[in-house]
C-alpha positions as a Markdown table, in Angstrom:
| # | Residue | x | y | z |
|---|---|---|---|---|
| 1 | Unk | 39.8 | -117.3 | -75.7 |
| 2 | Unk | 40.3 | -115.6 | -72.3 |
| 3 | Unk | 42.7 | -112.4 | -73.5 |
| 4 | Unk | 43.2 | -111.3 | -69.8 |
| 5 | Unk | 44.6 | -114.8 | -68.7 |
| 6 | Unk | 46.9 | -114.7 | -72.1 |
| 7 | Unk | 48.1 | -111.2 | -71.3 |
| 8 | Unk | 48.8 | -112.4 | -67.5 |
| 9 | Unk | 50.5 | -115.7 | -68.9 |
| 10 | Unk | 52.7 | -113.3 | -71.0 |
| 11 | Unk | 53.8 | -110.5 | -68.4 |
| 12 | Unk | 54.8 | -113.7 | -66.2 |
| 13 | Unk | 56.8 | -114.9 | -69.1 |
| 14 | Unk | 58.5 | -111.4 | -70.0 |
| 15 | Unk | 59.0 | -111.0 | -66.5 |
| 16 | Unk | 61.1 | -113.7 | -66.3 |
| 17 | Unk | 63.3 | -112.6 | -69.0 |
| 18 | Unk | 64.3 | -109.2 | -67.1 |
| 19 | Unk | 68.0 | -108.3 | -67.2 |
| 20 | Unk | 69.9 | -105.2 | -67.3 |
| 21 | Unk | 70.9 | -103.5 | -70.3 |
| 22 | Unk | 74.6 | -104.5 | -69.5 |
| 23 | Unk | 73.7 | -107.7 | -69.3 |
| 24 | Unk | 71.6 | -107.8 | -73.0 |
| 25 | Unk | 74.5 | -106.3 | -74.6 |
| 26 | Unk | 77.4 | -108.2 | -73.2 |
| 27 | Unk | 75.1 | -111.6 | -74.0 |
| 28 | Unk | 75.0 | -111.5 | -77.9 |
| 29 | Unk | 72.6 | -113.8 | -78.8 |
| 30 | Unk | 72.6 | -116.1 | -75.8 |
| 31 | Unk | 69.4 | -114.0 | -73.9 |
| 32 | Unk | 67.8 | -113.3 | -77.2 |
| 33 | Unk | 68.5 | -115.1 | -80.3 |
| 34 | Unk | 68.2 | -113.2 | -83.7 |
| 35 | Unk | 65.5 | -113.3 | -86.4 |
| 36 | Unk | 63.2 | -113.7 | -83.6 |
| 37 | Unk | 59.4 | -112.3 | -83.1 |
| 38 | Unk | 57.5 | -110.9 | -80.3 |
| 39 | Unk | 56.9 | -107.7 | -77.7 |
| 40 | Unk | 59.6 | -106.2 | -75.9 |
| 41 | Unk | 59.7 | -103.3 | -72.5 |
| 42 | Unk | 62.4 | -101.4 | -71.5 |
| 43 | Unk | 62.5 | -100.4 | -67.8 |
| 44 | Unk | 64.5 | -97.8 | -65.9 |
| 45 | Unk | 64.9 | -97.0 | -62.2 |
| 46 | Unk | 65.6 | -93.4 | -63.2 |
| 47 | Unk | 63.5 | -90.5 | -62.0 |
| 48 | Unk | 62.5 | -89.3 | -65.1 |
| 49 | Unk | 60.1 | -86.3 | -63.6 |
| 50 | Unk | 64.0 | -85.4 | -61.6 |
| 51 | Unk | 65.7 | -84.9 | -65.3 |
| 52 | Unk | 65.1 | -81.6 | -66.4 |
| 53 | Unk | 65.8 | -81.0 | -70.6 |
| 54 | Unk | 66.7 | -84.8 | -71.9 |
| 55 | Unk | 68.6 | -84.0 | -75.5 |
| 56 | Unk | 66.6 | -85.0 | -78.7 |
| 57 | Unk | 69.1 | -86.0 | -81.7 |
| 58 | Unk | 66.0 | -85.6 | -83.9 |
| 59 | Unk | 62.6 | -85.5 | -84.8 |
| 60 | Unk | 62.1 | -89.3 | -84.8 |
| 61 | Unk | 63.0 | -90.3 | -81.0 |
| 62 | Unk | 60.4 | -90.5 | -78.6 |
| 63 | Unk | 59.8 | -87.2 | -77.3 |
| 64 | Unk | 60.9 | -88.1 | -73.1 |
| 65 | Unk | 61.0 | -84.8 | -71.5 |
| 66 | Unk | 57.9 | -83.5 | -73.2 |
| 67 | Unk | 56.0 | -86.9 | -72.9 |
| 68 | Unk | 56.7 | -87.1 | -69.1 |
| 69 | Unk | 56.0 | -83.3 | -68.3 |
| 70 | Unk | 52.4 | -84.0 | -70.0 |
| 71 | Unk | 51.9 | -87.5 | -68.7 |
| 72 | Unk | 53.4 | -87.4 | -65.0 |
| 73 | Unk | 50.5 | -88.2 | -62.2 |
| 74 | Unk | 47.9 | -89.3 | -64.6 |
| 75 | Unk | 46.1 | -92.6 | -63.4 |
| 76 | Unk | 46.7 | -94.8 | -65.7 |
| 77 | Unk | 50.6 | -94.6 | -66.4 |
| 78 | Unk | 52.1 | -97.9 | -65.8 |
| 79 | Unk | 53.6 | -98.7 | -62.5 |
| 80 | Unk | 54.8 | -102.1 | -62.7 |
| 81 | Unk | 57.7 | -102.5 | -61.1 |
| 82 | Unk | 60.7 | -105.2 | -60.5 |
| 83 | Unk | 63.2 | -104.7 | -58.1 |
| 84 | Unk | 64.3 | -100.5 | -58.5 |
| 85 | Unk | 63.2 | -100.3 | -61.8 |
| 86 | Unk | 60.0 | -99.6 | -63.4 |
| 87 | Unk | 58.3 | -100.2 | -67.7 |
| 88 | Unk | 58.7 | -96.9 | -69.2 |
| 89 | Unk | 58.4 | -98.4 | -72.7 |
| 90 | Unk | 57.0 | -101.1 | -74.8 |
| 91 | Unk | 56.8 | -102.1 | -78.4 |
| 92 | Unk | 56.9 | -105.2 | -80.6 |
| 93 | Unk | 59.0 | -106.2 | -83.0 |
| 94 | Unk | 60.0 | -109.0 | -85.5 |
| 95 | Unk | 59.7 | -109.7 | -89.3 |
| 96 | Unk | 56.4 | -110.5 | -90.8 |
| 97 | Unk | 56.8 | -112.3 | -93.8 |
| 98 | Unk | 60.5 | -112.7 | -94.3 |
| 99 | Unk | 62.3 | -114.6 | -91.7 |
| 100 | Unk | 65.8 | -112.7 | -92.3 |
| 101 | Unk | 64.5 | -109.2 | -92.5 |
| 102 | Unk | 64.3 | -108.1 | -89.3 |
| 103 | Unk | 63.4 | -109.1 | -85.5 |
| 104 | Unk | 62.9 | -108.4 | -82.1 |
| 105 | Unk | 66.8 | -108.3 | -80.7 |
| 106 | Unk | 67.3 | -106.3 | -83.4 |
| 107 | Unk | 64.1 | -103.9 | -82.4 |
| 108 | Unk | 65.3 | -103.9 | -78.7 |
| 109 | Unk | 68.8 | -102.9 | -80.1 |
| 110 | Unk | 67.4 | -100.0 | -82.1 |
| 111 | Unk | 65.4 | -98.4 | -79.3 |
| 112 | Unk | 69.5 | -98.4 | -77.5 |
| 113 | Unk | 70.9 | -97.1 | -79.9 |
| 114 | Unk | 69.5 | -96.0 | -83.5 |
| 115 | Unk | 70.1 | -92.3 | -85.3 |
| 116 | Unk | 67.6 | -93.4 | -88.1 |
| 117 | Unk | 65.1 | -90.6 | -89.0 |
| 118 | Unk | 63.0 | -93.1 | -90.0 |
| 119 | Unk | 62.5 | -95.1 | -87.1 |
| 120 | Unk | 60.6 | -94.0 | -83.9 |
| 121 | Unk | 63.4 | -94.5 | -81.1 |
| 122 | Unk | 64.0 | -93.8 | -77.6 |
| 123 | Unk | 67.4 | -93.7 | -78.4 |
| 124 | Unk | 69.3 | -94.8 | -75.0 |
| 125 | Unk | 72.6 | -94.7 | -75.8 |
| 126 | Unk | 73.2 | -91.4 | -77.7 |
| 127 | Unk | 71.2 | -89.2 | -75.3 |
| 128 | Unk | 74.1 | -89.8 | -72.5 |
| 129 | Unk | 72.2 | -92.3 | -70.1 |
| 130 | Unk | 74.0 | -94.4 | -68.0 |
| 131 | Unk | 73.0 | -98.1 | -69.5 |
| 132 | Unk | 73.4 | -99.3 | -65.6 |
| 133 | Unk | 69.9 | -97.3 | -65.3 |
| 134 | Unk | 67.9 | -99.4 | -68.0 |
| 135 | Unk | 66.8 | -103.0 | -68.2 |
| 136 | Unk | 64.5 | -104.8 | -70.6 |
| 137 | Unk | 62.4 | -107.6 | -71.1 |
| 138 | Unk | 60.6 | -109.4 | -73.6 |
| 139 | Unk | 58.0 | -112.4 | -74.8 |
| 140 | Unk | 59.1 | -114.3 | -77.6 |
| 141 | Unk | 56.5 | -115.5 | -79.8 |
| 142 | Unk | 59.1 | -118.3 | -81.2 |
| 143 | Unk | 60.5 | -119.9 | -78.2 |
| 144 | Unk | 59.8 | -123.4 | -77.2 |
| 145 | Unk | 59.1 | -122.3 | -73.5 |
| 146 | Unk | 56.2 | -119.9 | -74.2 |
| 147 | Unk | 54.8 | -122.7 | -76.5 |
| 148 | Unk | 51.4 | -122.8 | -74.3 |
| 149 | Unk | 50.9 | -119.7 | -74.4 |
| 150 | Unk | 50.9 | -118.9 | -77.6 |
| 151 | Unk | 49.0 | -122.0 | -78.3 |
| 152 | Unk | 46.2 | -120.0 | -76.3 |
| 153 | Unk | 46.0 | -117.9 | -79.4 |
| 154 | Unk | 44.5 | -120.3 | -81.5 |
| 155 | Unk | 46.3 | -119.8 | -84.7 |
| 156 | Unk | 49.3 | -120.6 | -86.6 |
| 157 | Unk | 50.0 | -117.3 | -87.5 |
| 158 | Unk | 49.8 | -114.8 | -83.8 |
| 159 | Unk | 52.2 | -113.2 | -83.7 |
| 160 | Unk | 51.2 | -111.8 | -87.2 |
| 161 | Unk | 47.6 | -111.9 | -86.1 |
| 162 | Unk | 47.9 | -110.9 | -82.9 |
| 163 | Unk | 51.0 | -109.0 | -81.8 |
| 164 | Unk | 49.8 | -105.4 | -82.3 |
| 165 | Unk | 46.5 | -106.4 | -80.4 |
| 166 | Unk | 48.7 | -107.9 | -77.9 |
| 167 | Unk | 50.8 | -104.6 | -77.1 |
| 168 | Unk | 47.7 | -102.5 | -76.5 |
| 169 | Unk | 45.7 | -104.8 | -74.2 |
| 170 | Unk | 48.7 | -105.0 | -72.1 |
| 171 | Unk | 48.7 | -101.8 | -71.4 |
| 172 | Unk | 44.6 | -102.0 | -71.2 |
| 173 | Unk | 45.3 | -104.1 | -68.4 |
| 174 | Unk | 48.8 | -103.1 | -66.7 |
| 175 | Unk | 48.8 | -98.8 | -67.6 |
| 176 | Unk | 50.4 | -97.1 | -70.2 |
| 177 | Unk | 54.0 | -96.6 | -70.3 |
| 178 | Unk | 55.1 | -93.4 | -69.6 |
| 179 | Unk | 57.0 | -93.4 | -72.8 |
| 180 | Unk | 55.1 | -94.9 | -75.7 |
| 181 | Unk | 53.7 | -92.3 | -77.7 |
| 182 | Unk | 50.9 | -93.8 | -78.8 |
């Protein structure tokens, strides 16, 4: 198994899925279906060095302005860009054992827009950020047209086996969004 052809195969795939946040959110389900599995990137063509203080509602959300004042000019912070916006963020999400309990539009939709202490968050929407700035993208595990690719995985069970793995040899191999904590 040739991990940096997979990972390749999948940024080409996620990359084709790139649309604005507007766009997500007006879709529904048409973009992204629910109950759904996979990894997910949310991209922004804000200058987030520019922003001075960036409001925290609590603990849980990501951390931006301190994350960005630490992180800004290191070598190895992503840089992959598509037309003014550039990955800031990226995660997984998706149910593993029950079907019904969770997936990865509904992942996506938390990192918009979710006041749960419990839940790590970037928290888009309630920290006053114009949705116009943001975009996502995302490789579904459970569609038919990434079929191959997942194939490549060699098991009936990847995106349980391999998901996690997935997420941090992307950024092995494209840089380390500025955002992720971790």
């Amino acid at each position: 198994m040739n991990y940096k052809d997979i990972l390749h195969q999948i940024e080409q795939s996620q990359t084709n899925t790139f649309c604005t946040l507007d766009i997500f959110l007006s879709s529904g389900t048409l973009i992204l279906p629910k109950y759904r599995r996979g990894l997910y990137w949310l991209w922004t063509r804000l200058d987030l060095v520019v922003q001075n203080q960036i409001k925290e509602n609590h603990k849980s959300e990501v951390p931006i302005t301190k994350l960005v004042q630490q992180r800004s000019g290191l070598a190895h912070i992503c840089e992959v860009k598509k037309d003014d916006f550039t990955i800031v963020y990226n995660g997984k999400g998706g149910y593993l054992n029950n079907p019904r309990s969770f997936g990865l539009r509904e992942r996506i939709l938390q990192e918009l827009n979710s006041n749960d202490f419990r839940t790590g968050t970037l928290n888009i929407c309630n920290r006053n950020f114009n949705s116009a700035d943001w975009a996502v993208s995302f490789f579904d595990f459970d569609a038919q047209e990434n079929h191959e690719i997942v194939q490549l995985l060699q098991t009936d069970n990847a995106y349980q086996e391999y998901a996690a793995d997935i997420e941090k040899l992307w950024r092995l191999e494209f840089g380390h969004p500025i955002l992720c904590r971790y």
